[in-house]
N, C-alpha and C positions, 0 to 999 in steps of 0.2 A: 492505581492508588490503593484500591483495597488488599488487592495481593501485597505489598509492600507495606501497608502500614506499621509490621511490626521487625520490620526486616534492617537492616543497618548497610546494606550491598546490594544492588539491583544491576544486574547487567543485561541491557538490550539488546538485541543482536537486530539488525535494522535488515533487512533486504532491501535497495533500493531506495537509500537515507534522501540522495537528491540535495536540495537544498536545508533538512532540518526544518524548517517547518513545522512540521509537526511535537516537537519537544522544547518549547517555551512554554507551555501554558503547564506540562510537568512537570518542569523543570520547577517555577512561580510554587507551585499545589506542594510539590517536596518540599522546599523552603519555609514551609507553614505548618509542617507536621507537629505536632505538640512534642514530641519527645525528638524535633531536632530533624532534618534532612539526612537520608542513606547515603552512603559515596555510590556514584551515580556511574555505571563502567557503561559505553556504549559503545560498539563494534560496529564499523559503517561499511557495509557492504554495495558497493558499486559497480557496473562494470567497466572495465577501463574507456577513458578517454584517447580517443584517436592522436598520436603525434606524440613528441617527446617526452610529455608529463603527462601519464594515464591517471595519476592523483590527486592532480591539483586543486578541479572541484569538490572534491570530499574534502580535500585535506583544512580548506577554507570555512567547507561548514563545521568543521571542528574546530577551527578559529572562532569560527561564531558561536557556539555553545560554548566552547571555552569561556567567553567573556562572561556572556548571559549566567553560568553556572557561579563564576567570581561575582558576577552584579548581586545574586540570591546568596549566596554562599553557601553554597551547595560540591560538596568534595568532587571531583569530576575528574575521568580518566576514558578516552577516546582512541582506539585503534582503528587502521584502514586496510579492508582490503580491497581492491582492485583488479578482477579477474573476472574471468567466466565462470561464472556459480557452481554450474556441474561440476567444476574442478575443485571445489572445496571441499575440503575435510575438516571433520569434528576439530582435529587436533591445531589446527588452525586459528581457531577461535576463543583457544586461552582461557578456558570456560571452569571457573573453579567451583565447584561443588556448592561452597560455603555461600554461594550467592544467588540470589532472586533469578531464576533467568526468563527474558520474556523476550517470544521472538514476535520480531512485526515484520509484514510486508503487504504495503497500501496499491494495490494497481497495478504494480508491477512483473508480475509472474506470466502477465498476457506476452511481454517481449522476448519467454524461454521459450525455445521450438518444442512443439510437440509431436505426435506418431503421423499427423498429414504432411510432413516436413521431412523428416527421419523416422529409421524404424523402432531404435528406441528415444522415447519421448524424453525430452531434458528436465521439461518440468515434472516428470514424475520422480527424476533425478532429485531434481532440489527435496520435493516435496519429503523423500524419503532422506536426507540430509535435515532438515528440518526434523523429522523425527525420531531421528538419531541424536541429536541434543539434548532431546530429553527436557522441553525448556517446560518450566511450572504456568506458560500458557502460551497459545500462537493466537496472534492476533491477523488475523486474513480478510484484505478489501481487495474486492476484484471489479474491474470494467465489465459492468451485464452486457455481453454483446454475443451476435449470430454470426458475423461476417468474419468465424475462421473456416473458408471453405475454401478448396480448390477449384471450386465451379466460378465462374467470371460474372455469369450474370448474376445468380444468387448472391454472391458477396457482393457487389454493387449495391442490389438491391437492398439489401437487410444494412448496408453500411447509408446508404442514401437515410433510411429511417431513423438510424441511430444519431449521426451527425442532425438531423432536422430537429431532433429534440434536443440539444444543445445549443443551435441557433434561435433556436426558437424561444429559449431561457434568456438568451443574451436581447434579442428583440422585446424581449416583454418587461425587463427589467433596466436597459441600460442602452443610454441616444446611442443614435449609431453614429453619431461623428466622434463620440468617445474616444478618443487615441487608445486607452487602455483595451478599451475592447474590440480595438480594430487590428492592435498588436499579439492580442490573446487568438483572434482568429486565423487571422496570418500566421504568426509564429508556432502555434501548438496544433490547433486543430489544422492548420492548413498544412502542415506538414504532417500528420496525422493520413490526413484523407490522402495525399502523396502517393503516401506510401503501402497505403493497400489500394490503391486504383492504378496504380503504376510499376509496383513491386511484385514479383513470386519468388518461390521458394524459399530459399535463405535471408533473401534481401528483405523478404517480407516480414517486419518484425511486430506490426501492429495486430494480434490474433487475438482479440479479447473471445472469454467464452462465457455463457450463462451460468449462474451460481449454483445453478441445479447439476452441472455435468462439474464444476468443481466439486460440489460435495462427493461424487463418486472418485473424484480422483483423491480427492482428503481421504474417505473411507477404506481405500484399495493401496493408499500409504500407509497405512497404521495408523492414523490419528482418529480421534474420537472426537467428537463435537461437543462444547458443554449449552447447557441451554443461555438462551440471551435474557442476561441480568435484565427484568420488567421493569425496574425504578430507573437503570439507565434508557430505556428505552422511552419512558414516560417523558425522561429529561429532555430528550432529544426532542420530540414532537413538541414541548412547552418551548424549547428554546427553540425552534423554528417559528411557534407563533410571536413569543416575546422581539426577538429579532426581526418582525415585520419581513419574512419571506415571502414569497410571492403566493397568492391562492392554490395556485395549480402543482405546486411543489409538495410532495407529501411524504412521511418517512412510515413505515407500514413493517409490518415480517412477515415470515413466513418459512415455514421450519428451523426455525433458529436463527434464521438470517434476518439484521436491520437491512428494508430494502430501503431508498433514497432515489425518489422519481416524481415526473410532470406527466399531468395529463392520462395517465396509466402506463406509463413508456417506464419500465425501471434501465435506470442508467448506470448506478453501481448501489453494490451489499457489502456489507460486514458479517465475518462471523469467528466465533473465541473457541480454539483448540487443545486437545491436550495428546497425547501419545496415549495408543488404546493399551 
């Protein structure tokens, strides 16, 4: 919102859009601008879906921001791609100069192989795709996690810890005859835990890593760290209190990064980039 306040063209570039989500409450905030809503370009980067329609889910949450964009009336313009990231080029992405460009990607860069997988690592591939855009800011949330190792019992173990502090979020906040949260275990995290207790090599797609060894991978791409806005930071902790969050939930930083964790267990960070 601040980058864009005085801008007339904002283009996204989403790594791992998923369901959108995330871009309603932007979408609302542009529509309010005093001097009138940007036309709103957002590129949805996914990777293909298994079987005859690899696009079908992206293509849909562009459906759905389509509306929400008419609902505000907000100028709106959506592209998809559908690939394996590594494979992506600048030129791809339709990326015009004359526009705001702000790249995001929330969580999702744990599912690129890295150098314990292959010998060259894919996500330093993106990261450095990413830096090649050139975008006027990268917006980076990652799963804080230890269990990308080759070793069986160690990732067991360090994955046993990690999952305990997300059940233990759902336990303390939400009945457990909950349908919702008996579906969120089952379907997400149970296919999660799956798949690194029962997966290797390639199959293994779940490798989240600590935001401390991302920042050396950020670094050693060319990107440069900007520090974390303290008034948005302030916000966040007021709105976890005002929203009645649970005690043990707490939002913290450190080196730049908003951390977001129970108990002292961090679970996932944020952190705002720019090409050095």
């Amino acid at each position: 919102m601040k980058l864009a306040r005085n801008e007339t063209r904002l283009h996204i570039i989403d790594f791992g859009i998923s369901y959108g989500f995330q871009w309603p409450c932007l979408i609302q905030h542009l529509s309010n601008r005093p001097n009138g809503p940007p036309k709103l370009h957002i590129t949805a980067i996914e990777l293909p879906q298994p079987g005859f329609r690899p696009t079908e889910r992206v293509e849909e949450t562009g459906r759905r921001l389509a509306r929400y964009c008419a609902k505000f009336s907000v100028p709106f313009e959506y592209n998809v791609i559908a690939q394996k990231w590594e494979t992506i080029q600048c030129e791809d992405l339709k990326i015009d100069r004359n526009e705001l460009v702000v790249v995001n990607c929330l969580h999702r860069l744990r599912h690129i192989h890295d150098e314990t997988v292959m010998e060259n690592s894919l996500r330093d591939v993106v990261l450095k795709l990413i830096k090649n855009i050139n975008p006027n800011l990268f917006i980076h949330g990652i799963v804080n996690g230890t269990h990308n190792t080759p070793f069986f019992a160690t990732l067991f173990r360090e994955a046993l810890l990690h999952f305990y502090a997300l059940f233990d979020i759902h336990e303390a906040t939400i009945p457990r005859e909950e349908k919702r949260r008996m579906m969120l275990e089952k379907d997400l995290h149970g296919r999660d835990i799956m798949n690194i207790v029962a997966c290797e090599g390639v199959e293994r797609v779940e490798r989240p890593e600590t935001y401390k060894k991302w920042q050396i991978r950020n670094v050693r791409a060319g990107l440069k760290q900007l520090p974390l806005d303290q008034e948005l930071l302030k916000k966040a902790k007021k709105l976890s209190e005002l929203m009645g969050y649970h005690n043990d939930f707490r939002v913290d930083e450190d080196g730049h990064w908003m951390l977001h964790g129970r108990k002292g267990k961090i679970i996932t960070a944020l952190s705002f980039w720019k090409p050095a």
